[in-house]
C-alpha positions in Angstrom: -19.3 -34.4 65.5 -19.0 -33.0 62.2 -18.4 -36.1 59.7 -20.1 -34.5 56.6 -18.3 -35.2 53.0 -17.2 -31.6 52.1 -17.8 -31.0 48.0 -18.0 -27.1 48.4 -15.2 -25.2 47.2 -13.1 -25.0 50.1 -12.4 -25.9 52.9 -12.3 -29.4 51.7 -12.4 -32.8 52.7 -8.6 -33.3 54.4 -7.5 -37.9 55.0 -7.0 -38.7 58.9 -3.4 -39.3 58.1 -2.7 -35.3 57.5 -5.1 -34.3 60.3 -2.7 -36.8 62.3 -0.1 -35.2 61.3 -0.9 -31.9 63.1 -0.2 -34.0 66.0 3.7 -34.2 66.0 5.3 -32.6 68.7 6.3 -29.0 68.3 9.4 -27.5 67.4 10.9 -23.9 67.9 10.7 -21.9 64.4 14.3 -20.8 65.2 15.6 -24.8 65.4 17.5 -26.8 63.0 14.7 -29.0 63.1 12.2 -26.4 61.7 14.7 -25.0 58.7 15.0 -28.3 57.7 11.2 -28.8 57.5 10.5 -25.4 56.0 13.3 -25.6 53.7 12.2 -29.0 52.7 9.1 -28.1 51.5 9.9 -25.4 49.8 12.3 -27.8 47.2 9.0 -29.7 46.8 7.2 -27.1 46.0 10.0 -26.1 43.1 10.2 -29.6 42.3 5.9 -29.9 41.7 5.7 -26.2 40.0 8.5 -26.9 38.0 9.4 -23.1 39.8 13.4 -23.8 40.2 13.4 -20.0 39.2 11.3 -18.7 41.5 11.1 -17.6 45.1 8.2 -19.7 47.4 7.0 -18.4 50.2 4.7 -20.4 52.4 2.7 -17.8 54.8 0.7 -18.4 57.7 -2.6 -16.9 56.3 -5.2 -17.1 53.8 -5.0 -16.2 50.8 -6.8 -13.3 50.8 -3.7 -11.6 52.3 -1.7 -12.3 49.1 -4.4 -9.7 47.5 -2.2 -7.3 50.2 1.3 -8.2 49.9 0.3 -7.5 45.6 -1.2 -4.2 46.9 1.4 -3.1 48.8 4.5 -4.6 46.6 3.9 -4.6 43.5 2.2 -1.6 42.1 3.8 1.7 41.5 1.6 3.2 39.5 -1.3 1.9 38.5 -3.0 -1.4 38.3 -5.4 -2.9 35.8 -8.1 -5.7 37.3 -9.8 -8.2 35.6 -13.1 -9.1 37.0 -15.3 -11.4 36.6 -16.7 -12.9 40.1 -16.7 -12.5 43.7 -12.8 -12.9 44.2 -11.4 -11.0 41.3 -13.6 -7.9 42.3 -12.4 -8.8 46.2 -8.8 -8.2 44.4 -9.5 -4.7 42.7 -11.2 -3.6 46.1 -8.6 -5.0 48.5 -6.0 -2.2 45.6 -8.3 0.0 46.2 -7.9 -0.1 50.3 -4.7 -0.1 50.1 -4.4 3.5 48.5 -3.3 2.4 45.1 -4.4 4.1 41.8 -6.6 0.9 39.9 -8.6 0.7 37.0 -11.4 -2.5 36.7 -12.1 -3.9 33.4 -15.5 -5.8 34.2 -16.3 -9.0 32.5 -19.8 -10.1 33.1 -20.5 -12.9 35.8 -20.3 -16.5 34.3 -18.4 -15.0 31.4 -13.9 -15.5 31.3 -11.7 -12.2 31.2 -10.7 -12.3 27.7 -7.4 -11.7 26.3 -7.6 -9.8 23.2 -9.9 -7.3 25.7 -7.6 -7.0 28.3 -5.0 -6.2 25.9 -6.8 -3.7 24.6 -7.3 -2.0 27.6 -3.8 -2.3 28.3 -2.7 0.1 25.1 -5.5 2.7 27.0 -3.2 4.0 29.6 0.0 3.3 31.0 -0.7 0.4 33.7 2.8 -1.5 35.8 0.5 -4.4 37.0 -2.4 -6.3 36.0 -4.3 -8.9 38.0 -6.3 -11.5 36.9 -8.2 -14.7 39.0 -7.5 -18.4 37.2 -10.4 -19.6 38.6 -13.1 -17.7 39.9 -15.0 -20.0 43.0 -17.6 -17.8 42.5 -19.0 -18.5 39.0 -17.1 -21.5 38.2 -14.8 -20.0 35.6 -11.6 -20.8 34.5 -9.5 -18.1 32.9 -7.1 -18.2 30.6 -4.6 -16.9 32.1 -1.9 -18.7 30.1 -2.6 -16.5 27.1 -3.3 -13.8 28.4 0.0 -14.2 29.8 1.5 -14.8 26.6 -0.2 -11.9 24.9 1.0 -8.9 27.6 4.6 -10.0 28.3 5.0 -10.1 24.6 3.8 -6.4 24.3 4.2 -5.3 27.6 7.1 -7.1 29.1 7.2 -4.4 32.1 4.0 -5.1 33.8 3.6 -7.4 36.8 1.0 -10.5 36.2 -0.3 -11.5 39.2 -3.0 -14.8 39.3 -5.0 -15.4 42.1 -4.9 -19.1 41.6 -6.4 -19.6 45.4 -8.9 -22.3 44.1 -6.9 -23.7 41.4 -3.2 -24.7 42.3 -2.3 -27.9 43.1 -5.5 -29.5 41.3 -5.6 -27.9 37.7 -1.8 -28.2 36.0 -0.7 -24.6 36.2 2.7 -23.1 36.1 4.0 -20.4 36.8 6.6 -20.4 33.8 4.0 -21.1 31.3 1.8 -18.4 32.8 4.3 -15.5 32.5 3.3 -15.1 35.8 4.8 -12.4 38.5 3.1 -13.6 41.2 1.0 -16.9 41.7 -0.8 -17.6 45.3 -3.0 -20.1 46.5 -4.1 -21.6 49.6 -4.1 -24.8 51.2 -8.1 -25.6 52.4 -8.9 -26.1 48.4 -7.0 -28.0 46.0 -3.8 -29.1 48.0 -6.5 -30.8 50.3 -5.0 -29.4 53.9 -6.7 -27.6 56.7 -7.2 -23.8 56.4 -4.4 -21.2 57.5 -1.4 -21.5 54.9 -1.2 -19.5 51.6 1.6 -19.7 48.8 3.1 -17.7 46.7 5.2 -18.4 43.9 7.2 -14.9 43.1 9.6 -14.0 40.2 12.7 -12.5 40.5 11.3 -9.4 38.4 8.8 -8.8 40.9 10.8 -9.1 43.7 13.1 -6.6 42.4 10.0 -4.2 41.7 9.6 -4.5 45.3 12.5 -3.5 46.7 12.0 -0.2 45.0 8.3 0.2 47.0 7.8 1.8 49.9 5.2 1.6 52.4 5.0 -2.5 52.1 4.2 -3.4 55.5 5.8 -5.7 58.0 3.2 -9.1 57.5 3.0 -8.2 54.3 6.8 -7.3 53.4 7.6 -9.2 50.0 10.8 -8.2 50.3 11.9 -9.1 53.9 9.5 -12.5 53.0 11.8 -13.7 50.4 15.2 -11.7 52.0 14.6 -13.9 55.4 14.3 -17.2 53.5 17.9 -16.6 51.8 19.9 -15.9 54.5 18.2 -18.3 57.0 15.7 -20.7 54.9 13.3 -20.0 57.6 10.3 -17.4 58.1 10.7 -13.4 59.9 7.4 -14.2 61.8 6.5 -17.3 64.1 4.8 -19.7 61.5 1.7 -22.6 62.0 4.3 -25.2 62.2 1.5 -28.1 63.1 -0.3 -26.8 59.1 3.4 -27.2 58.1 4.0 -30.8 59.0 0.7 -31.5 57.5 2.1 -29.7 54.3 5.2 -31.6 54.4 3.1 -34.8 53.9 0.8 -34.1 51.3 3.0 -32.7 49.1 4.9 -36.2 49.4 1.4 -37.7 48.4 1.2 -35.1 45.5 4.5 -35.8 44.2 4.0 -39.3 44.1 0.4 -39.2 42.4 2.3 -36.3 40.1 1.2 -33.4 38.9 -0.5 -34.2 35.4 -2.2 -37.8 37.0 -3.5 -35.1 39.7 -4.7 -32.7 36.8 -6.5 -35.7 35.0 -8.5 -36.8 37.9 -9.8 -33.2 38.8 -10.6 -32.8 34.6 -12.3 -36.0 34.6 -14.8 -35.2 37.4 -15.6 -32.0 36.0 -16.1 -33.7 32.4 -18.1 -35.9 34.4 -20.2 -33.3 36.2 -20.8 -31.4 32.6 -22.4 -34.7 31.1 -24.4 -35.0 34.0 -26.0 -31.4 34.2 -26.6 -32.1 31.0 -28.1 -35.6 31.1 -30.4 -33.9 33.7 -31.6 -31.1 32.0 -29.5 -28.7 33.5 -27.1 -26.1 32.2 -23.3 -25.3 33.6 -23.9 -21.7 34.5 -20.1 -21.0 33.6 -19.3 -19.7 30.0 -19.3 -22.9 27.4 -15.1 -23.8 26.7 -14.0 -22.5 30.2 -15.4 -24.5 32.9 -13.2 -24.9 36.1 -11.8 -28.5 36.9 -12.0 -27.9 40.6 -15.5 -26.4 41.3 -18.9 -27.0 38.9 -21.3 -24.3 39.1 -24.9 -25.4 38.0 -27.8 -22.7 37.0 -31.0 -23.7 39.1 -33.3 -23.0 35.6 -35.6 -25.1 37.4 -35.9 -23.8 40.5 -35.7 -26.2 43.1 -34.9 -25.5 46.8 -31.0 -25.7 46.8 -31.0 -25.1 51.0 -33.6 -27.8 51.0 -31.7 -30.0 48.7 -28.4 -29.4 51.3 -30.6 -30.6 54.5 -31.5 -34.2 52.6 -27.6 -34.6 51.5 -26.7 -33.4 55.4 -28.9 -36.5 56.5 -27.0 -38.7 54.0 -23.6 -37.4 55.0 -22.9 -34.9 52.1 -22.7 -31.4 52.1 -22.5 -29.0 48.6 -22.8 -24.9 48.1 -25.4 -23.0 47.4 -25.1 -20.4 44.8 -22.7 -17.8 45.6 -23.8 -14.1 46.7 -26.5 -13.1 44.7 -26.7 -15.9 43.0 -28.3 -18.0 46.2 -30.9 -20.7 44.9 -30.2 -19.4 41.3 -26.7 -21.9 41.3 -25.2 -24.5 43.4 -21.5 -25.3 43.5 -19.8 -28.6 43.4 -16.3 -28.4 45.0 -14.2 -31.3 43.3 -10.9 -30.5 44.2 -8.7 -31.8 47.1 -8.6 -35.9 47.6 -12.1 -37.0 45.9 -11.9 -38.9 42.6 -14.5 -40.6 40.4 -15.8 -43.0 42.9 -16.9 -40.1 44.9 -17.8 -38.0 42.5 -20.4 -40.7 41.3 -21.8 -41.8 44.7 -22.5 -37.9 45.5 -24.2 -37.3 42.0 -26.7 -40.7 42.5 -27.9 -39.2 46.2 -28.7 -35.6 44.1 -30.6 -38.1 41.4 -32.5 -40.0 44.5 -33.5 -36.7 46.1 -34.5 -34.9 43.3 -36.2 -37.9 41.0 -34.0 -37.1 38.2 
């Protein structure tokens, strides 16, 4: 039996009362019973997003197929992608296979996608959607996605923002308001602390408008009959993972009740922690100085120690971490803490890296 303490990026560790929760009996997606549930959890998701003004769709997927249903939506003519990592790149490819025209405006890994550039790039060539990653599991960075945001809806009110905020929402406060986003997705094995197999999105009523006038969206991935199939019936076109949906109904009571800012606080204050410790250590955060995630740290290996052998002595002690993502293998490793771990944890996992390693 696996009964490791998950601090990689995802999935994370999930409490024994959600994975108990799987358990209930099941329902038929067509019931009362079921639009009650689904339609429940939907009002706390507008109630914990402050997203009264925006249409939530719960999928049974990962996230990656959000990076699809944007594909196939929302561009028209051309898209512009940020990159700066594994996922954001996984975003202009996924355009790319898709058949859609998309330029990518690389940022080198470790640094953010900056604002003023992406704006210029924007006044380059006429672009309907730009897409940009919040927080890049990869490297470790946090973008800022709220002014960039600010700065292309106040020039270029037309294009659609999309934020992958896979590894992000539900553990760093982010809006969808405040963002100026279009379309905001995320997935439940990070952050919101669940089992993998549900993604989110968080869609304005702009972009489901653009939408309707696409062709060629797909049936799985159909924003439009998505969003169309909740309004008429509060209930999903395609049979659902109900069990993943009862365990969603609970935690979001748990994240309610903690609230969203006292959940924001606890995820900043382990990555503050984290920072002073790399640097107590000797260390360095590999992530760009100023934008640091608050869900995963990623530390440069400058001194070149065996990451996979470090990962066999935490196995033995119950822990398990990331190595470096990619190309980056043994030249980072990768603290995932997002989900249910707090300071307490945070500490007791930092003192067996100090024991193993003499630091």
């Amino acid at each position: 039996m696996n009964d490791k303490k998950l601090w990689i990026p995802g999935p994370v560790q999930v409490e024994k009362n959600i994975l108990e929760a799987q358990s209930k009996n099941m329902i038929g997606h067509r019931e009362v019973s079921f639009t009650k549930l689904y339609k429940g959890i939907t009002e706390k998701m507008e109630e914990f997003f402050e997203a009264q003004d925006y249409h939530i769709i719960t999928h049974t997927s990962s996230g990656t197929l959000w990076m699809d249903i944007t594909a196939r939506n929302l561009i028209s003519e051309r898209a512009l992608s940020a990159t700066c990592g594994s996922f954001s790149e996984r975003m202009h490819k996924t355009i790319m296979n898709c058949g859609k025209e998309v330029d990518q405006l690389k940022f080198e890994w470790g640094t953010s996608s900056k604002p003023e550039i992406i704006l210029e790039k924007l006044r380059e060539k006429k672009y309907d959607c730009l897409t940009v990653v919040h927080n890049e599991t990869s490297t470790g960075i946090k973008n800022p996605t709220e002014k960039i945001g600010e700065l292309i809806k106040s020039e270029f009110p037309e294009i659609t923002y999309v934020i992958d905020a896979v590894s992000s929402l539900g553990g760093d406060y982010i809006l969808p308001k405040s963002n100026n986003a279009d379309l905001i997705f995320s997935a439940s094995q990070k952050a919101f602390g669940l089992p993998p197999g549900l993604s989110f999105g968080l869609i304005s009523d702009e972009a489901f408008e653009k939408a309707k006038q696409i062709s060629g969206r797909g049936m799985y991935t159909d924003l439009v009959g998505l969003i169309d199939y909740y309004l008429k019936k509060n209930q999903t076109p395609s049979t659902p993972a109900i069990s993943l949906l009862y365990a969603l109904d609970m935690r979001l009571d748990q994240m309610l009740e903690e609230g969203h800012i006292n959940i924001f606080k606890r995820h900043q204050e382990m990555a503050n922690y984290t920072k002073s410790w790399v640097i107590e250590n000797n260390m360095r955060m590999f992530a760009e100085d100023g934008y640091e995630s608050v869900t995963v740290s990623t530390i440069a290996n400058d001194q070149k120690r065996s990451i996979t052998d470090l990962n066999k002595e935490l196995n033995k002690r119950g822990y398990l971490i990331s190595n470096g993502y990619g190309v980056f293998k043994e030249k980072n490793f990768r603290i995932g803490h997002m989900g249910i771990w707090g300071m307490d944890d945070l500490k007791e996992l930092l003192e067996n890296i100090e024991e193993i390693w003499n630091l």
